[in-house]
N, CA, C and O atoms as a GROMACS GRO file, in nm:
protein
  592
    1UNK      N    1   0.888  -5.281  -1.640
    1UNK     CA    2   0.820  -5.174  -1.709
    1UNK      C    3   0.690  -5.142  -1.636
    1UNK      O    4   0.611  -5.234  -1.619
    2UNK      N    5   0.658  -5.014  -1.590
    2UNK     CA    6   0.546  -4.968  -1.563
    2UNK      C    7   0.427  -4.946  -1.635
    2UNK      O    8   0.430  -4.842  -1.700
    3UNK      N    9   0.317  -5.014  -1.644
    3UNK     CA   10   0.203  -5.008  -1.709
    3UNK      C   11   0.141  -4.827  -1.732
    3UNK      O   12   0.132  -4.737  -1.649
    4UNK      N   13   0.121  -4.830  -1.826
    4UNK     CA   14   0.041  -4.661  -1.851
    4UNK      C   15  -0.066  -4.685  -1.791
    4UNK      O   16  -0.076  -4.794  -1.735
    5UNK      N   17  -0.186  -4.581  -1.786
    5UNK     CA   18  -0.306  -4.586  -1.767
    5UNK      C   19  -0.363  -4.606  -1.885
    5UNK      O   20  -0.344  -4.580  -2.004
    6UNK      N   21  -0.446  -4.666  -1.810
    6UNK     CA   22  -0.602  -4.706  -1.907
    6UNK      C   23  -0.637  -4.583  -2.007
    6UNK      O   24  -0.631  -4.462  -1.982
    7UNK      N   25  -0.673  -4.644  -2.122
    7UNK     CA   26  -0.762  -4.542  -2.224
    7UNK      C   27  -0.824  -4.461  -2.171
    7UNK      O   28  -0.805  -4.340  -2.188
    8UNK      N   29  -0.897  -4.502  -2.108
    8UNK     CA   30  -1.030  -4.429  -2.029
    8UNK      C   31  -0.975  -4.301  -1.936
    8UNK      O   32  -1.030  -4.190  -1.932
    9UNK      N   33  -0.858  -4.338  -1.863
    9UNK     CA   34  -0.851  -4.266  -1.784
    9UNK      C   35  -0.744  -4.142  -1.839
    9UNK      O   36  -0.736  -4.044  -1.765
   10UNK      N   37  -0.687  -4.141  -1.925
   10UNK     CA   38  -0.578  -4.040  -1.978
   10UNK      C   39  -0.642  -3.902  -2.000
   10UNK      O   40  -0.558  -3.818  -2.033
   11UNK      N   41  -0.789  -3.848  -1.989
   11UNK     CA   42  -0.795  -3.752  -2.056
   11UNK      C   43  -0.872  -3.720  -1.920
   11UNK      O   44  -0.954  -3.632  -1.949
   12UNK      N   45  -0.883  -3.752  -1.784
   12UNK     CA   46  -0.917  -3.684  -1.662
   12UNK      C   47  -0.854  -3.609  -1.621
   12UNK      O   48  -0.888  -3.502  -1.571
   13UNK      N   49  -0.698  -3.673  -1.642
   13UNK     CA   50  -0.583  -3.598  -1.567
   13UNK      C   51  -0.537  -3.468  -1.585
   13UNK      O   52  -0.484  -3.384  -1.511
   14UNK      N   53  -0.582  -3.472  -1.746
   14UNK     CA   54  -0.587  -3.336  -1.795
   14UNK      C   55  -0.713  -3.252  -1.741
   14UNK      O   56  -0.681  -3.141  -1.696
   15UNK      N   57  -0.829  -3.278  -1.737
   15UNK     CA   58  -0.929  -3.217  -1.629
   15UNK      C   59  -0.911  -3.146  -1.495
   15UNK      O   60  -0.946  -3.032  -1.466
   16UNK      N   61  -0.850  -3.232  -1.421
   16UNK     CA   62  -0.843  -3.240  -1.310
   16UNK      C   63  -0.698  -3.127  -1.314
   16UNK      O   64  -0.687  -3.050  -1.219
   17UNK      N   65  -0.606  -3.124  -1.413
   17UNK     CA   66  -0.559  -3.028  -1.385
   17UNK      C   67  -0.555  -2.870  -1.426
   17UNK      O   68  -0.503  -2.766  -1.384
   18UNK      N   69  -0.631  -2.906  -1.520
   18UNK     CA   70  -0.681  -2.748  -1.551
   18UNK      C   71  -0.774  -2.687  -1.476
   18UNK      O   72  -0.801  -2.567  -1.479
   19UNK      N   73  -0.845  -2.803  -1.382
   19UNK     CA   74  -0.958  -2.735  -1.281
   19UNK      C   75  -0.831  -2.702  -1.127
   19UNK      O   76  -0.850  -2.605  -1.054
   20UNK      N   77  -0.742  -2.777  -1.109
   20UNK     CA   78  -0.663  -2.720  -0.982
   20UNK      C   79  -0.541  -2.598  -1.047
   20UNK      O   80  -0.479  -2.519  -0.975
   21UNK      N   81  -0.530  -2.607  -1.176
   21UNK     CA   82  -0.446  -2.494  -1.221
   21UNK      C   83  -0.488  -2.337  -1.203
   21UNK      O   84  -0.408  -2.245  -1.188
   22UNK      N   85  -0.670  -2.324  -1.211
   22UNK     CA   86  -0.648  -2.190  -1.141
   22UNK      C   87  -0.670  -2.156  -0.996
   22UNK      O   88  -0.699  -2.041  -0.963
   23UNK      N   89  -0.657  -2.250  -0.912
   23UNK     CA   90  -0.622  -2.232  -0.784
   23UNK      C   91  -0.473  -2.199  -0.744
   23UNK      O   92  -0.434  -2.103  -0.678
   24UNK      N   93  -0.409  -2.284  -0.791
   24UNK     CA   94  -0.285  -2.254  -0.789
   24UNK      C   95  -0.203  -2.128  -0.845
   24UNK      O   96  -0.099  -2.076  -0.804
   25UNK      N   97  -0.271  -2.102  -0.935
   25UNK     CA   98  -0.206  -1.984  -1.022
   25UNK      C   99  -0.294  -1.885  -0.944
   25UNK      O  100  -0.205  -1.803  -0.919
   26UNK      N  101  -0.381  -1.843  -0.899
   26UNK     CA  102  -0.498  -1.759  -0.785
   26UNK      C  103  -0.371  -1.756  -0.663
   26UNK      O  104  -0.328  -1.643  -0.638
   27UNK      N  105  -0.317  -1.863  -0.594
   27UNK     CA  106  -0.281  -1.844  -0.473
   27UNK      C  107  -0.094  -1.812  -0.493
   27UNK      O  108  -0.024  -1.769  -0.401
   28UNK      N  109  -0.041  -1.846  -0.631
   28UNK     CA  110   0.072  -1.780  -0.634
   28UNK      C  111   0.073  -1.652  -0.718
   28UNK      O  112   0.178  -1.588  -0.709
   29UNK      N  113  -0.023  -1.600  -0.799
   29UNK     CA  114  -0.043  -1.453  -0.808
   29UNK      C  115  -0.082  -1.382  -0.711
   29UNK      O  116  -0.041  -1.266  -0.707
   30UNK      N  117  -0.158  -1.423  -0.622
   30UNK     CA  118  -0.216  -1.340  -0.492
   30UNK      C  119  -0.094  -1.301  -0.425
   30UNK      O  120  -0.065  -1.183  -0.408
   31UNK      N  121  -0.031  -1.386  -0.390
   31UNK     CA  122   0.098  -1.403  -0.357
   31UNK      C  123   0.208  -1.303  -0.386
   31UNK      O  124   0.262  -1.260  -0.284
   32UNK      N  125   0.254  -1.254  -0.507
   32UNK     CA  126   0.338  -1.204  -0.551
   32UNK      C  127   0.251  -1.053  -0.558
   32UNK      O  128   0.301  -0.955  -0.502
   33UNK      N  129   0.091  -1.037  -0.645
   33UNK     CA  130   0.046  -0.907  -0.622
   33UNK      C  131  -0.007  -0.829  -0.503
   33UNK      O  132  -0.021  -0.707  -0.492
   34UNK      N  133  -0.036  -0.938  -0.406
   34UNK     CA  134  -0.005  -0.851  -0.273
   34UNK      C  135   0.109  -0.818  -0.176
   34UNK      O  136   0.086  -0.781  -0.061
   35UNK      N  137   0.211  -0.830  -0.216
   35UNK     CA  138   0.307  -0.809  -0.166
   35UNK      C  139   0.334  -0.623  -0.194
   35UNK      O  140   0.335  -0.553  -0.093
   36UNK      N  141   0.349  -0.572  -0.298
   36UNK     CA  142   0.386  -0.401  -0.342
   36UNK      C  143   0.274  -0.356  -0.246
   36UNK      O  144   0.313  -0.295  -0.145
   37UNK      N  145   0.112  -0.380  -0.264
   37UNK     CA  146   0.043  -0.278  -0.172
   37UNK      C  147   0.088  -0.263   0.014
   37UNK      O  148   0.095  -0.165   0.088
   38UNK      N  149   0.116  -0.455   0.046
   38UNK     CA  150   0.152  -0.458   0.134
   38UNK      C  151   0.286  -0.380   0.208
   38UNK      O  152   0.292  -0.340   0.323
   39UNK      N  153   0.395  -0.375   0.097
   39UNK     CA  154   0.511  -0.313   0.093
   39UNK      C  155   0.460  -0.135   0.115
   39UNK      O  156   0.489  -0.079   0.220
   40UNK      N  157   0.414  -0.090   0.049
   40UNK     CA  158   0.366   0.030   0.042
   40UNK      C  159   0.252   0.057   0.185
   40UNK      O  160   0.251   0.169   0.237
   41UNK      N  161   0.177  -0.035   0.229
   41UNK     CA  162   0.140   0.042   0.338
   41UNK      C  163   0.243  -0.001   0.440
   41UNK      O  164   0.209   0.099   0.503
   42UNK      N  165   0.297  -0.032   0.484
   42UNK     CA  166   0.417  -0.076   0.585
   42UNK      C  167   0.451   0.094   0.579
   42UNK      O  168   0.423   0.181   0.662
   43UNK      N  169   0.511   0.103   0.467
   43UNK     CA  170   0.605   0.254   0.402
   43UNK      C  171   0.530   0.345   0.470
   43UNK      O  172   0.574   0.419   0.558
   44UNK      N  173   0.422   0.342   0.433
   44UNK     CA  174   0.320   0.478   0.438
   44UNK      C  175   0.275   0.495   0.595
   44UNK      O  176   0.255   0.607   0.642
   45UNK      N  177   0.260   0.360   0.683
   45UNK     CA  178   0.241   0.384   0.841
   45UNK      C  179   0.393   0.424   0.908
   45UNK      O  180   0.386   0.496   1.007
   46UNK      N  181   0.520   0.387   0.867
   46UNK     CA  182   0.625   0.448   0.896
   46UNK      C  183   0.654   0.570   0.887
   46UNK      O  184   0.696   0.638   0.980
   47UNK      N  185   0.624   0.624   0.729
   47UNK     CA  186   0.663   0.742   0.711
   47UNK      C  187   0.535   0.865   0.806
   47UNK      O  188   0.561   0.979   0.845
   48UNK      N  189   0.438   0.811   0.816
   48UNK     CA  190   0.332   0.919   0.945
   48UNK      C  191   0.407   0.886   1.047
   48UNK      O  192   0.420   0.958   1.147
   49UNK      N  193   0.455   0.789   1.032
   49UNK     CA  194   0.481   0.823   1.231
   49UNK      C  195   0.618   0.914   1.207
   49UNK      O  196   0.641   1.011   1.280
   50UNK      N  197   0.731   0.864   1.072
   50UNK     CA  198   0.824   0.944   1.113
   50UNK      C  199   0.788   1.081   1.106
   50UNK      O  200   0.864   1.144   1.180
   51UNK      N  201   0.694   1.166   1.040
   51UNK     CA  202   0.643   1.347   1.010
   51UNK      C  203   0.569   1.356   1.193
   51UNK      O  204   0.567   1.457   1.262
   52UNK      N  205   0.538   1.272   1.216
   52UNK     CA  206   0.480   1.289   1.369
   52UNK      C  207   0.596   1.300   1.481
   52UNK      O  208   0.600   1.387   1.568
   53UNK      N  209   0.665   1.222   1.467
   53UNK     CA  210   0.801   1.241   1.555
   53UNK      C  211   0.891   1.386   1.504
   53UNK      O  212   0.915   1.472   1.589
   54UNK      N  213   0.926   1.399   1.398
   54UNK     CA  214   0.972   1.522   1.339
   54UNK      C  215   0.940   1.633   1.414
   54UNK      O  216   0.993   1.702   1.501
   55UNK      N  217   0.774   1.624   1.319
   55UNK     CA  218   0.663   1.744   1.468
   55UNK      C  219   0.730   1.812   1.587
   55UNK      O  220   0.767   1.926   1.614
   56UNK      N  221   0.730   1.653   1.665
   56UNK     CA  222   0.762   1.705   1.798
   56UNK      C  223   0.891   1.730   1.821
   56UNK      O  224   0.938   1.689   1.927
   57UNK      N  225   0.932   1.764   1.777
   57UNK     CA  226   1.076   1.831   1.734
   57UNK      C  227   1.084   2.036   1.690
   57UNK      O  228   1.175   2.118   1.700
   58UNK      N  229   0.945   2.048   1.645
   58UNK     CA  230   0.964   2.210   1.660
   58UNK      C  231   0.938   2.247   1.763
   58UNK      O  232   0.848   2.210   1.839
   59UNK      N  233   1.040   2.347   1.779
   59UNK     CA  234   1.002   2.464   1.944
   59UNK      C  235   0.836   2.541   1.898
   59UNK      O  236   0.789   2.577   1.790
   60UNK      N  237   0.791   2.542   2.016
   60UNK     CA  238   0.698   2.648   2.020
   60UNK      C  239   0.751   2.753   2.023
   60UNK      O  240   0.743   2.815   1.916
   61UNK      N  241   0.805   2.803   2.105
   61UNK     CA  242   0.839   2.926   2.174
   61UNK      C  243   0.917   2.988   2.039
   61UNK      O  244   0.895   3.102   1.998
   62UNK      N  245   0.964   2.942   2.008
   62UNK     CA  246   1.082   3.012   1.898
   62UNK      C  247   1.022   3.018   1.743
   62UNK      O  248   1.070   3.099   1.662
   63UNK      N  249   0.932   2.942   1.712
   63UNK     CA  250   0.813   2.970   1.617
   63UNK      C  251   0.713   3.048   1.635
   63UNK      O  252   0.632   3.080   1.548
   64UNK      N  253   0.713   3.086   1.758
   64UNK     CA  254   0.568   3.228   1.745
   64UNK      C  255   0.457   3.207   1.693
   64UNK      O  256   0.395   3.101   1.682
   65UNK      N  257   0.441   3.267   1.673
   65UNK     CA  258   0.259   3.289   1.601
   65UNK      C  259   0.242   3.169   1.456
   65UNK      O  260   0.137   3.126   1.406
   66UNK      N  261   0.375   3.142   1.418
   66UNK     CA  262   0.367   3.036   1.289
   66UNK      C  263   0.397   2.904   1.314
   66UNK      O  264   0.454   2.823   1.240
   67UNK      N  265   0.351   2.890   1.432
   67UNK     CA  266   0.376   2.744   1.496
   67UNK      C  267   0.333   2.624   1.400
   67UNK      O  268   0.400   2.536   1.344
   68UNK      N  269   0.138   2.664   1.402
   68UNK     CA  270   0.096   2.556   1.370
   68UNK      C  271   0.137   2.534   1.189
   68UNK      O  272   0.128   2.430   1.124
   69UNK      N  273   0.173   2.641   1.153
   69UNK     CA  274   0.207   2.608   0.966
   69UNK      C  275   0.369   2.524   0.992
   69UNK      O  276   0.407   2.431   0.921
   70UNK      N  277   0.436   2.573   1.093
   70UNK     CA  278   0.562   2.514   1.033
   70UNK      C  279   0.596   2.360   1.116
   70UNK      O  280   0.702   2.298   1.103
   71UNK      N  281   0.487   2.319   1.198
   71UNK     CA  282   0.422   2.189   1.248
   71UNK      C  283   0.419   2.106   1.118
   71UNK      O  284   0.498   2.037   1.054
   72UNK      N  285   0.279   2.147   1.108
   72UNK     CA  286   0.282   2.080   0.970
   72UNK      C  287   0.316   2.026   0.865
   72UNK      O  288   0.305   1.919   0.806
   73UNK      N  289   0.403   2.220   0.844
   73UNK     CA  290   0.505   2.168   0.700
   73UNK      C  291   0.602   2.082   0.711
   73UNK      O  292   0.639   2.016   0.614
   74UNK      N  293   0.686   2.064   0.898
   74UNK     CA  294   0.753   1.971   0.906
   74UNK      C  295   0.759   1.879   0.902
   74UNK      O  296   0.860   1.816   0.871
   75UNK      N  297   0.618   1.819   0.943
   75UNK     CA  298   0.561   1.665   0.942
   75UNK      C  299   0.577   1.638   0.787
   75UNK      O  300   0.665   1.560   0.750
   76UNK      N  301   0.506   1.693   0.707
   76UNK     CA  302   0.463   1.670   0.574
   76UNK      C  303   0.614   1.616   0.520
   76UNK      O  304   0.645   1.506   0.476
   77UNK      N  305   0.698   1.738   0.541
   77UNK     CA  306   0.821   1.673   0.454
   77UNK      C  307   0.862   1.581   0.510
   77UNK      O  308   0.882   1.485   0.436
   78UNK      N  309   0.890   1.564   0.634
   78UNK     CA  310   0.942   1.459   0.696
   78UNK      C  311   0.887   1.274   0.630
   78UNK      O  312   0.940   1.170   0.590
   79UNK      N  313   0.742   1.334   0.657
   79UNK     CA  314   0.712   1.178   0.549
   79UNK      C  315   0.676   1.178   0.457
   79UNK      O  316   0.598   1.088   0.425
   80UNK      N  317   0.716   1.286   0.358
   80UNK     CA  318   0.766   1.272   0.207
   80UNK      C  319   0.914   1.256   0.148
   80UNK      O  320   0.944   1.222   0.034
   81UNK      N  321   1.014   1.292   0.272
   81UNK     CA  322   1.183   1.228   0.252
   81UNK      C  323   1.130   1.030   0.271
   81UNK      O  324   1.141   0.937   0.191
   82UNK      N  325   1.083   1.035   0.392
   82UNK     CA  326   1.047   0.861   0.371
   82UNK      C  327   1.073   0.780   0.241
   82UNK      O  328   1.144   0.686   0.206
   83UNK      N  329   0.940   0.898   0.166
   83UNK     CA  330   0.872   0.778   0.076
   83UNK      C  331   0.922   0.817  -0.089
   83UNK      O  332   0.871   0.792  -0.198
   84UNK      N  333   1.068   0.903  -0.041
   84UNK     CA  334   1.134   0.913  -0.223
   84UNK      C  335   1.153   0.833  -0.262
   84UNK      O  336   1.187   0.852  -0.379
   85UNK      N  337   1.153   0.688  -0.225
   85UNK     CA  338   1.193   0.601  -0.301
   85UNK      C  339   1.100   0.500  -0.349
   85UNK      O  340   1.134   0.390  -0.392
   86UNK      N  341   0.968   0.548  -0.340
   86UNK     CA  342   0.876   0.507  -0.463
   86UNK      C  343   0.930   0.551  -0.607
   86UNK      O  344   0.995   0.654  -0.628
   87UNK      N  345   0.891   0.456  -0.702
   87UNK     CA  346   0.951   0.480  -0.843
   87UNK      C  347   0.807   0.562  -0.853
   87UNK      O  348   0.696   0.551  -0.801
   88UNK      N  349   0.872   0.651  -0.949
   88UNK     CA  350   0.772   0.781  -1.047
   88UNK      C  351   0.654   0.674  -1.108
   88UNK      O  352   0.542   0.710  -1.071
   89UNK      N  353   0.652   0.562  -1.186
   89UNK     CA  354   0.564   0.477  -1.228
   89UNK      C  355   0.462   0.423  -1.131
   89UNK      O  356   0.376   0.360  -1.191
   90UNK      N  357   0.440   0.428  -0.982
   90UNK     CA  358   0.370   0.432  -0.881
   90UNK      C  359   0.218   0.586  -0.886
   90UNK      O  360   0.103   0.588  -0.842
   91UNK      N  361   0.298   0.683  -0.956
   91UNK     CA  362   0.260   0.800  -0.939
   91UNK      C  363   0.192   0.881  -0.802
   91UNK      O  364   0.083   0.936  -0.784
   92UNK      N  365   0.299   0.863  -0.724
   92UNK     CA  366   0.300   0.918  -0.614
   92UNK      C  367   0.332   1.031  -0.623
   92UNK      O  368   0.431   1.079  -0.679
   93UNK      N  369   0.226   1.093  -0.553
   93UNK     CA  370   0.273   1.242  -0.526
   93UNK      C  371   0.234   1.345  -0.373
   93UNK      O  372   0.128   1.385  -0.327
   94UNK      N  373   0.347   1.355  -0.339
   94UNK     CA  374   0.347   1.361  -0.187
   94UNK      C  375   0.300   1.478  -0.120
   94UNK      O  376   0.293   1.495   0.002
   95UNK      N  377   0.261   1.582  -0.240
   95UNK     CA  378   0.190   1.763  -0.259
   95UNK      C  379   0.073   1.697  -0.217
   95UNK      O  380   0.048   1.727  -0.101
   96UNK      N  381  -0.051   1.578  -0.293
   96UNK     CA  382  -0.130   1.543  -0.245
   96UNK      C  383  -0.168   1.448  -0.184
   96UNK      O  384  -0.280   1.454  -0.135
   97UNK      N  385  -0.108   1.357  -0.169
   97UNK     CA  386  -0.124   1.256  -0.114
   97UNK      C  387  -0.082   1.216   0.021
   97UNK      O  388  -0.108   1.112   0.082
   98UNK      N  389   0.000   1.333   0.063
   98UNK     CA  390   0.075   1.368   0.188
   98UNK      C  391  -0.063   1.436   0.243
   98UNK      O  392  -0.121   1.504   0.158
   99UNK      N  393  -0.129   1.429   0.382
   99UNK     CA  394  -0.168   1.562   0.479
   99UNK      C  395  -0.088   1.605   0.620
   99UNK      O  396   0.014   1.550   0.662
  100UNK      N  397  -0.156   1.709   0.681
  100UNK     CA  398  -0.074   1.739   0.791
  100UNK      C  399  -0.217   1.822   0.854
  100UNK      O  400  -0.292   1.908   0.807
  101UNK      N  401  -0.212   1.774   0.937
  101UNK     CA  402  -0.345   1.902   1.045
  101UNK      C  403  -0.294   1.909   1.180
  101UNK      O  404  -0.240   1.820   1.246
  102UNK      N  405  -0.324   2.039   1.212
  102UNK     CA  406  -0.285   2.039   1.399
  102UNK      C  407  -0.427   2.100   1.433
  102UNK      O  408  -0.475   2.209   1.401
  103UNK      N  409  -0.500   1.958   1.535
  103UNK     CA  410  -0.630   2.079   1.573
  103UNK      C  411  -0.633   1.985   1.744
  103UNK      O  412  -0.622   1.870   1.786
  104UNK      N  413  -0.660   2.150   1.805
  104UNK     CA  414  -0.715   2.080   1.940
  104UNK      C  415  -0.558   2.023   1.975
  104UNK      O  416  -0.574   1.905   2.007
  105UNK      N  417  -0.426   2.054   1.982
  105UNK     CA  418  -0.301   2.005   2.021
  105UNK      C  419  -0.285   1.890   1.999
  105UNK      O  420  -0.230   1.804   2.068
  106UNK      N  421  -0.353   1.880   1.858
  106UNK     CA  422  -0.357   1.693   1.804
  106UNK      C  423  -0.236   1.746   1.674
  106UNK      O  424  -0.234   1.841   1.595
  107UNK      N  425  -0.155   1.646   1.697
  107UNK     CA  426  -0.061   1.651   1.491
  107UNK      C  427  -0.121   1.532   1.419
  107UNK      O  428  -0.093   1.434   1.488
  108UNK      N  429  -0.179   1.500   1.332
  108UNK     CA  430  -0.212   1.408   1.280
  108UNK      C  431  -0.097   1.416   1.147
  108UNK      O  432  -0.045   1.521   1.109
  109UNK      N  433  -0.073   1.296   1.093
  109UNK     CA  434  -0.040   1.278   0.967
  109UNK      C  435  -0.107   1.150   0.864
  109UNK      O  436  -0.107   1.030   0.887
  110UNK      N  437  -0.150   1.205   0.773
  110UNK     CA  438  -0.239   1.089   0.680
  110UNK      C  439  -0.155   1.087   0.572
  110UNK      O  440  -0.078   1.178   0.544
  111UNK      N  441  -0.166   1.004   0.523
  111UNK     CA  442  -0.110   0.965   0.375
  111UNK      C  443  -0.251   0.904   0.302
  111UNK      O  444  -0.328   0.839   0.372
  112UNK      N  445  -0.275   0.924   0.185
  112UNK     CA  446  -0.398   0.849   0.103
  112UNK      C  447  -0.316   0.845   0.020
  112UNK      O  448  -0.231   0.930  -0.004
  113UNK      N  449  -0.343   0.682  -0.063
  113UNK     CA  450  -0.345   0.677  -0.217
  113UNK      C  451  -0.382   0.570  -0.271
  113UNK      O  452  -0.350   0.453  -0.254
  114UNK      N  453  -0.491   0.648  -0.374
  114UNK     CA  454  -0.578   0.570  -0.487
  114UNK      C  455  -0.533   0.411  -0.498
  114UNK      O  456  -0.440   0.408  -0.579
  115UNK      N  457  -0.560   0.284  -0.450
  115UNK     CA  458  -0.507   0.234  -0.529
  115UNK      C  459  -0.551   0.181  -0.696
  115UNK      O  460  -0.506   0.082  -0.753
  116UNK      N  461  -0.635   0.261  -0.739
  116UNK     CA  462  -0.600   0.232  -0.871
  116UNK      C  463  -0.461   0.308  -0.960
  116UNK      O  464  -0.435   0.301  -1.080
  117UNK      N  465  -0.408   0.360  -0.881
  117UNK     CA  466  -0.252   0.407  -0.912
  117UNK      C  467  -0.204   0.242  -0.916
  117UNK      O  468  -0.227   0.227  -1.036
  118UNK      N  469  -0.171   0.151  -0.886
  118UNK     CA  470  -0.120   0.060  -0.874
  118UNK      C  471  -0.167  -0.037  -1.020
  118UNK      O  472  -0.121  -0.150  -1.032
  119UNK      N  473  -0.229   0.002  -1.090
  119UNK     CA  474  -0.260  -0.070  -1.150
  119UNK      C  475  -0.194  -0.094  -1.310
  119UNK      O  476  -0.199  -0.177  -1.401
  120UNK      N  477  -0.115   0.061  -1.274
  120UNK     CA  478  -0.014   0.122  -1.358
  120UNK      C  479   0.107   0.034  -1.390
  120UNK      O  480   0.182   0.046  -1.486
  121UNK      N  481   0.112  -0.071  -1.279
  121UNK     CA  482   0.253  -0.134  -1.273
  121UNK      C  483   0.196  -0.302  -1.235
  121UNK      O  484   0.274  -0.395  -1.249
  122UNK      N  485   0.077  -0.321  -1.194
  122UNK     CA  486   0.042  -0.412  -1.127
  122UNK      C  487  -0.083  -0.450  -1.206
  122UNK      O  488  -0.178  -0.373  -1.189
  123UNK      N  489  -0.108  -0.568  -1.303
  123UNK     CA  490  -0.225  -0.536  -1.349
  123UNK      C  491  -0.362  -0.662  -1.267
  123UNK      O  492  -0.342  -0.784  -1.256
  124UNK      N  493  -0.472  -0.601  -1.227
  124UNK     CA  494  -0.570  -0.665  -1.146
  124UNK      C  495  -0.673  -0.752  -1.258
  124UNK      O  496  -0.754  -0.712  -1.342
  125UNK      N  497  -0.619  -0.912  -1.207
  125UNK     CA  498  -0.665  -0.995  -1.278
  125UNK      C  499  -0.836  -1.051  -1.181
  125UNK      O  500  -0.865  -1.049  -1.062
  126UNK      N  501  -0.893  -1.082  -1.273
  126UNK     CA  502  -1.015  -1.137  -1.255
  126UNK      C  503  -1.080  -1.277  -1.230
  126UNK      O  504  -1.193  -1.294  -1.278
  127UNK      N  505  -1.029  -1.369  -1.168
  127UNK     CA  506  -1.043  -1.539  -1.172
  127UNK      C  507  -1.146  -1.595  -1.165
  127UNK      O  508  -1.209  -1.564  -1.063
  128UNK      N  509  -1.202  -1.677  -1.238
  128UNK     CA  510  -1.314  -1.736  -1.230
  128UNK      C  511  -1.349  -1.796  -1.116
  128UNK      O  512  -1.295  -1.906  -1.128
  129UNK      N  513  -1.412  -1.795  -0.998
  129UNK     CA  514  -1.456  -1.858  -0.870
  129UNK      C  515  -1.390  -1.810  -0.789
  129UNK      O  516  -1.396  -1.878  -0.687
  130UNK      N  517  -1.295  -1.686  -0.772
  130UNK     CA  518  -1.193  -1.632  -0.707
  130UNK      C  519  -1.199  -1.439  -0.714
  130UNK      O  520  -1.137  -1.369  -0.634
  131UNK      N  521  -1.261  -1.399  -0.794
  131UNK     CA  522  -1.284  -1.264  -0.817
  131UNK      C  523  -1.167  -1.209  -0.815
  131UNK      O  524  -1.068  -1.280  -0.826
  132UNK      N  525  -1.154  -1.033  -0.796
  132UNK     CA  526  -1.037  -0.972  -0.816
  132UNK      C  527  -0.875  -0.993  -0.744
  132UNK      O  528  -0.816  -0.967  -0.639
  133UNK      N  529  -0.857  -1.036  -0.834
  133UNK     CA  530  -0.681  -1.042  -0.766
  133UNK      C  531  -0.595  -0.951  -0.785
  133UNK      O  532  -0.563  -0.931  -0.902
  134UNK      N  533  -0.527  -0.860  -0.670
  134UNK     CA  534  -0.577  -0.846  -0.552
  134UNK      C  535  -0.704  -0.759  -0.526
  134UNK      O  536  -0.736  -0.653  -0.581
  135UNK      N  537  -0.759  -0.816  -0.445
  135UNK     CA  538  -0.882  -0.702  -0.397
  135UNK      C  539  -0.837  -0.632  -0.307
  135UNK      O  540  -0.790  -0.663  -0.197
  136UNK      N  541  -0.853  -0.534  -0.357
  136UNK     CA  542  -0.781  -0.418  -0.236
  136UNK      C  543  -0.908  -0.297  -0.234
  136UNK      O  544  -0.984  -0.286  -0.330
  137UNK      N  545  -0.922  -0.202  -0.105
  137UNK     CA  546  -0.988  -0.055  -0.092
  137UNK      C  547  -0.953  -0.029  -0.210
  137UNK      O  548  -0.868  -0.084  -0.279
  138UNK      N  549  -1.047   0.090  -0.242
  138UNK     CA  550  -1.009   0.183  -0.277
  138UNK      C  551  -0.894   0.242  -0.286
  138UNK      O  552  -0.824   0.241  -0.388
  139UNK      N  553  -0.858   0.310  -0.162
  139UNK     CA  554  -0.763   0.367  -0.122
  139UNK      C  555  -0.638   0.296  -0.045
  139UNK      O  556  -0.674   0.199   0.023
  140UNK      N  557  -0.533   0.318  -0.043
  140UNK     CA  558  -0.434   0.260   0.113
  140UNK      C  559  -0.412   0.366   0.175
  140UNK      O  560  -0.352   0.461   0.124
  141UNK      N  561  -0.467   0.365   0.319
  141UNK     CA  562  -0.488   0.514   0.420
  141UNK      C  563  -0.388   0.462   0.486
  141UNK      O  564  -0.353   0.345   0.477
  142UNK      N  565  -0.321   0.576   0.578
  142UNK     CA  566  -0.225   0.552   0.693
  142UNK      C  567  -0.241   0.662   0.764
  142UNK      O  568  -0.241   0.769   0.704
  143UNK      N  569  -0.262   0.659   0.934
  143UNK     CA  570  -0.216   0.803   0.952
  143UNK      C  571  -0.135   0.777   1.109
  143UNK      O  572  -0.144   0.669   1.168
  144UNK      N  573  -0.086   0.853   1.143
  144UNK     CA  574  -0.076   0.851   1.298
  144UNK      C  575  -0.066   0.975   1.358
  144UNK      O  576  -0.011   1.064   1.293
  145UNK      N  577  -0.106   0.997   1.463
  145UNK     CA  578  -0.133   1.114   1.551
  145UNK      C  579  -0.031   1.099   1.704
  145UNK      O  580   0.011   1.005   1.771
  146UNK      N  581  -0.022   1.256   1.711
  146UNK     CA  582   0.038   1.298   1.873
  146UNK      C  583  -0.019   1.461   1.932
  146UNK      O  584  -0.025   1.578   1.895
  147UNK      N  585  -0.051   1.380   2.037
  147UNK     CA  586  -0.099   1.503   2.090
  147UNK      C  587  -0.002   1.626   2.210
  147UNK      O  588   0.053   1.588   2.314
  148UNK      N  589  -0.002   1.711   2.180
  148UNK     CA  590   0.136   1.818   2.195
  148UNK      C  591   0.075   1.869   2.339
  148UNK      O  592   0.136   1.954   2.404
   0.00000   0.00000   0.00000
């Protein structure tokens, strides 16, 4: 038979683990709530590059004078087909949160979004000695550029 612990000592263990319980619970929530923003900017630097590659895919010559609008508009949709498969509960919306500029034979494509949109689905906990989980910007930016 294995001896218990001492009187004395039975009510540390409980200490000692409620003081390593919110570390642990800090580093496997961190864990699981940074994963969607992370998931989402991956998305969002793919989908600029794919509206940037698109881009370079319109003729000049055969667009005329409406080059630089239908540049644009192509990029834009191009990485708003990407990113349909954000769920509506994200509240993405790709009218604004999508850009497109052509200046100086530059295509840029940006994506912004709030992340307090995320909070909709994701809720940001507060830990004592650990602060916001996850801490994230403001925003999650992405953009990528080609120059024509």
């Amino acid at each position: 038979m294995i001896p218990g612990l001492p009187k004395k000592q039975k009510g540390a263990a409980a200490i000692e683990f409620a003081l390593v319980f919110v570390i642990f619970f800090a580093v496997l929530y961190g864990l699981v709530s940074y994963s969607l923003p992370m998931l989402m900017m991956q998305s969002f630097n793919a989908a600029s590059a794919e509206g940037v590659r698109q881009g370079a895919q319109v003729d000049p010559v055969a667009s005329g004078s409406s080059y630089a609008t239908l540049l644009k508009s192509t990029a834009t949709a191009a990485a708003a087909q990407r990113l349909q498969w954000i769920p509506s509960a994200l509240s993405f919306n790709a009218s604004t949160d999508i850009s497109a500029t052509y200046t100086g034979g530059v295509l840029t494509v940006s994506i912004r979004y709030p992340s307090s949109r995320l909070r909709n689905v994701l809720p940001f906990l507060v830990l004592p000695g650990i602060g916001t989980v996850p801490n994230l910007p403001a925003n999650l930016t992405a953009s990528a550029s080609m120059q024509f």
